[in-house]
C-alpha positions as CSV (number, residue, x, y, z in Angstrom):
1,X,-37.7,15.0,-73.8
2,X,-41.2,17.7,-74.5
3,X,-44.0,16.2,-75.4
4,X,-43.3,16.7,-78.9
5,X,-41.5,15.0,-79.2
6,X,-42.9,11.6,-78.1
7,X,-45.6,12.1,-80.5
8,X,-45.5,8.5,-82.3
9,X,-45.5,9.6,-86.0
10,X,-44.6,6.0,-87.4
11,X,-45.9,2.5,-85.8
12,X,-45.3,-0.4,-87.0
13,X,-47.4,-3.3,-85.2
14,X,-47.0,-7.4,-85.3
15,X,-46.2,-6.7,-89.2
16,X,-45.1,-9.5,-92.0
17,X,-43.1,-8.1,-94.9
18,X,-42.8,-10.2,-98.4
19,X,-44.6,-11.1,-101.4
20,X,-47.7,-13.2,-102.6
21,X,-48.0,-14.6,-106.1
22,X,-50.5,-16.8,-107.6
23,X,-48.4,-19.6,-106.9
24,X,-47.3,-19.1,-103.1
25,X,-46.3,-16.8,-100.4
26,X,-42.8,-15.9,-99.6
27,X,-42.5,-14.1,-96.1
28,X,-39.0,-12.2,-95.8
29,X,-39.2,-11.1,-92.1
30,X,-41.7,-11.2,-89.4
31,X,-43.3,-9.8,-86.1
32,X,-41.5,-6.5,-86.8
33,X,-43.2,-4.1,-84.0
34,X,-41.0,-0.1,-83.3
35,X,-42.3,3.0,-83.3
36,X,-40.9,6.2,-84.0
37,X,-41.3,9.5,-82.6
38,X,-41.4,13.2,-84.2
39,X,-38.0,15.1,-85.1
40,X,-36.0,11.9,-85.1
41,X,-33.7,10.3,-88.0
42,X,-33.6,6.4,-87.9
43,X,-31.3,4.4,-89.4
44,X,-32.4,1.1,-91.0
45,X,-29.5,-1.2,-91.2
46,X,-28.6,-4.9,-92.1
47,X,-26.9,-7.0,-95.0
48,X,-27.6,-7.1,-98.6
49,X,-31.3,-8.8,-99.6
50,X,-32.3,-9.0,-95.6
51,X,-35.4,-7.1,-96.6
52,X,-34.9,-3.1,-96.1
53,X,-36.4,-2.1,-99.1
54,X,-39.5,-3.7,-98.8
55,X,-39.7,-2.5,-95.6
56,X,-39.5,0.7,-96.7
57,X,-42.0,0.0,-99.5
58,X,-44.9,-1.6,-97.1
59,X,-44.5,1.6,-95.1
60,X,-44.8,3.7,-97.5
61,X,-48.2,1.2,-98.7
62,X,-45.9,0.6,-102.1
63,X,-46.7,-2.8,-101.4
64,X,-48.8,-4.5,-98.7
65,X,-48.0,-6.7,-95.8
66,X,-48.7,-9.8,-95.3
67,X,-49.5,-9.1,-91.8
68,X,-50.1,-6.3,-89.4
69,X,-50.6,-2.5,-89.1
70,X,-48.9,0.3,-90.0
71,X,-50.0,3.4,-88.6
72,X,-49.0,6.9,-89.3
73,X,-49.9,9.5,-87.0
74,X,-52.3,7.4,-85.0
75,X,-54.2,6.4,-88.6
76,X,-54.3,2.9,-90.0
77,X,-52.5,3.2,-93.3
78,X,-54.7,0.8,-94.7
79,X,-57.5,3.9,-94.5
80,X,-55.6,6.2,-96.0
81,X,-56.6,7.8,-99.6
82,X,-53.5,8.0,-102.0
83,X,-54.3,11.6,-101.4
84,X,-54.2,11.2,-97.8
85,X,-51.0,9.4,-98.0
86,X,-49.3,11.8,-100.0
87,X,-50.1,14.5,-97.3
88,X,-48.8,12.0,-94.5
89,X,-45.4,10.5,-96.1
90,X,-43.0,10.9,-99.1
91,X,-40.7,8.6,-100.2
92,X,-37.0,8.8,-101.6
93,X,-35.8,5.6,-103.5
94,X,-32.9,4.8,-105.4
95,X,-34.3,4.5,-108.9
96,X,-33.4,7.9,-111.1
97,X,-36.3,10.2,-111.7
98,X,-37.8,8.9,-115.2
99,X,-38.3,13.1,-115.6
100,X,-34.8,13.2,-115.6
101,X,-35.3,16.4,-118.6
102,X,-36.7,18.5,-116.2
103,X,-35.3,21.5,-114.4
104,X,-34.0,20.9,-110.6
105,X,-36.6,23.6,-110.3
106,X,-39.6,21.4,-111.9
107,X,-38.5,18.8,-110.4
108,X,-38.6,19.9,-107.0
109,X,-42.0,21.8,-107.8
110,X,-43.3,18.4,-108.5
111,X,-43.3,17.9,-104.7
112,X,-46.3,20.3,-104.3
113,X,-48.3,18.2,-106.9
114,X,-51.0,16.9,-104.0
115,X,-51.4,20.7,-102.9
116,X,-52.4,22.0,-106.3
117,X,-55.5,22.8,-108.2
118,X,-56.6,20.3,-111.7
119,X,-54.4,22.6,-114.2
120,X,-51.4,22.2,-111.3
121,X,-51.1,26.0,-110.3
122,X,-48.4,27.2,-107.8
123,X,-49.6,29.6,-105.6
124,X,-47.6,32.1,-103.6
125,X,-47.4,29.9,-100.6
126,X,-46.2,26.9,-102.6
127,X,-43.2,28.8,-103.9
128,X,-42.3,30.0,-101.2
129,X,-42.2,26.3,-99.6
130,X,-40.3,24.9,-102.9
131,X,-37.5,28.1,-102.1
132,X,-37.3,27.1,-98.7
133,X,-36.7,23.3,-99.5
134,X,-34.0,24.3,-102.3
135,X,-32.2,26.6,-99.5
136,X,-32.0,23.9,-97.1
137,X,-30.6,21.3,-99.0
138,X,-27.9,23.8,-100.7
139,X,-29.3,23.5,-104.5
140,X,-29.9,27.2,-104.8
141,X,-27.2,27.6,-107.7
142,X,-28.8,24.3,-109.1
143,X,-31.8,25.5,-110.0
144,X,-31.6,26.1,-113.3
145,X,-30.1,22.8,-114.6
146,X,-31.1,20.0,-115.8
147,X,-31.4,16.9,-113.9
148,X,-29.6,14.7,-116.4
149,X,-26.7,17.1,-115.6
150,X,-26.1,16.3,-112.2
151,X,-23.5,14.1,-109.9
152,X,-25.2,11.6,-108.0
153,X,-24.4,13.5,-104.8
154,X,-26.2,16.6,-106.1
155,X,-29.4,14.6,-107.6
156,X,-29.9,13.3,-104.7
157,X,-29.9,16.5,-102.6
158,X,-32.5,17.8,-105.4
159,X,-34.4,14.3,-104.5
160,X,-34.5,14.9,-100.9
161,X,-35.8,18.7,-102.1
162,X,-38.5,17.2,-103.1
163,X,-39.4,15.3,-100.5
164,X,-39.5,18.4,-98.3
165,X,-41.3,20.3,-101.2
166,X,-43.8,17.6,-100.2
167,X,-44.3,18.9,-96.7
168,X,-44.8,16.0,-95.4
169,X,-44.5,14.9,-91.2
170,X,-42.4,11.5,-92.5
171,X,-39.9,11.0,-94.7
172,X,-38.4,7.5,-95.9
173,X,-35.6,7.5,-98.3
174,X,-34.1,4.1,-99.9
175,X,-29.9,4.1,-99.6
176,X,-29.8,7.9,-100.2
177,X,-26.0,7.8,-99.8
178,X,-25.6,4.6,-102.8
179,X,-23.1,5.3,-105.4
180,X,-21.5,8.7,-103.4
181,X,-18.1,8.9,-102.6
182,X,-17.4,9.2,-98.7
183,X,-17.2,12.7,-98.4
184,X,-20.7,13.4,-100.1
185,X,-21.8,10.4,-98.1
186,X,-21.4,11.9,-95.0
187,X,-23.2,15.4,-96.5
188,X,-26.2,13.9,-96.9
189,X,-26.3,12.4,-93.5
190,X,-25.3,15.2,-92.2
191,X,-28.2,17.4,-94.2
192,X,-30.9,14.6,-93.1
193,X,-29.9,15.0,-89.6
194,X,-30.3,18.7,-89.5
195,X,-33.9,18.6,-91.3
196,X,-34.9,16.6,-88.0
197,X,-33.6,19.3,-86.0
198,X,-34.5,22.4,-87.6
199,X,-38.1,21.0,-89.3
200,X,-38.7,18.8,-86.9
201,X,-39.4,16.1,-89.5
202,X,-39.1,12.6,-88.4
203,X,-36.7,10.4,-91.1
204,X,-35.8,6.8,-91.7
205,X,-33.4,6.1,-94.0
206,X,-31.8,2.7,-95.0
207,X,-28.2,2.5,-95.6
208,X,-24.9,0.6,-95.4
209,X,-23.3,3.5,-94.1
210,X,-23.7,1.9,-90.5
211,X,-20.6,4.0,-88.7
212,X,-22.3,7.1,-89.7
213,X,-25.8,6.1,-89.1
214,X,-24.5,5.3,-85.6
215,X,-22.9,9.0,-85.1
216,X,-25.9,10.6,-86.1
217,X,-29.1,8.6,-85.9
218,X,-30.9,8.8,-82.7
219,X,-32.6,5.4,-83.3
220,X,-31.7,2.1,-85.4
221,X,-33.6,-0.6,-86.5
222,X,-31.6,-3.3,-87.4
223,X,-32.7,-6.2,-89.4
224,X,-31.3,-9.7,-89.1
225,X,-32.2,-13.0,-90.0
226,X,-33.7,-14.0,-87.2
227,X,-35.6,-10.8,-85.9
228,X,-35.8,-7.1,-86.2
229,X,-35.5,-4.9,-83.5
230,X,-34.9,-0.9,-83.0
231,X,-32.1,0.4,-80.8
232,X,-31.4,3.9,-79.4
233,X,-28.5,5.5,-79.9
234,X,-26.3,6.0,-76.4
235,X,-25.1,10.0,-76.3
């Protein structure tokens, strides 16, 4: 392995996901600690309520943790402008786009919002990433639609369009595969496993789709009960 990739992109250090009201605080899982590296799609796995999404969610600073670091490329993400953040990570979750009236173009033009001037202006460059992002994820014929139009399967390739439309080093997507059938299950696995190759994008994805994840993920972090822990995937 280059020294590419073992640059850390994602850390996550002595970290204590949950929630704090007025009342009390309600930890859901603690001392989580893995790190992952550039160009690599994890897989985070575990049962129903065991805490993926808000693990996704403190990553991506949706929410905070109750304990602990996160660090993206080597910076505290508690130092981090939204601005910053949004140059450093984008985030896929399984809520439907509340712009669901907008082109799969606009839509995936939206990903270049934190590039743009105040009046939101698309330079040549810009387009030329959104093309690029609508090639790779097969939505060329797509483009013209509108998003309340779509299958799931397809909505959520224009989703992950996006993201990439984002340009971002880090990618976290929420269930990306919930509500598919198997067939476009395994396509968008499939798709987020060649993004790591060919972009060199790192991605973590949760998912119930754990036979898959194991065939193409090259790391897991599973989450139980008891602990979390990240395993790496034996070729």
């Amino acid at each position: 392995m280059n020294s590419e990739n073992k640059h850390i992109v994602l850390k996550a250090k002595n970290i204590i996901i949950g929630y704090t009201s007025k009342k009390k605080t309600v930890s859901i899982s603690e001392s989580i600690n893995f790190s992952i590296n550039k160009g690599e799609l994890i897989g985070l796995v575990g049962t129903n309520g065991i805490g993926k999404s808000t693990l996704l969610r403190t990553l991506a600073s949706m929410q905070p943790s109750l304990k602990g670091s996160v660090f993206i490329n080597e910076n505290d993400l508690e130092n981090l402008s939204p601005l910053e953040l949004a140059n450093e990570l984008s985030i896929v979750l399984t809520e439907a786009p509340a712009s669901a009236n907008l082109s799969v173009l606009e839509l995936v033009s939206l990903g270049r919002h934190p590039y743009t001037n105040w009046i939101g202006s698309l330079s040549e460059s810009d387009l030329d990433i959104i093309n690029k992002a609508i090639q790779a994820t097969g939505i060329e014929a797509l483009k013209h639609q509108k998003c309340f139009e779509l299958s799931d399967g397809q909505l959520q390739k224009v989703m992950i369009a996006r993201a990439l439309t984002q340009d971002t080093p880090l990618i976290l997507l929420d269930e990306p595969t919930t509500h598919l059938d198997l067939y476009h299950r395994a396509s968008i696995l499939k798709l987020l496993k060649e993004l790591t190759i060919k972009s060199k994008k790192t991605i973590l994805f949760s998912t119930h789709e754990i036979d898959l994840a194991i065939q193409l993920s090259d790391k897991m972090i599973v989450m139980t009960s008891e602990k979390v822990f990240l395993t790496v995937r034996i070729i």
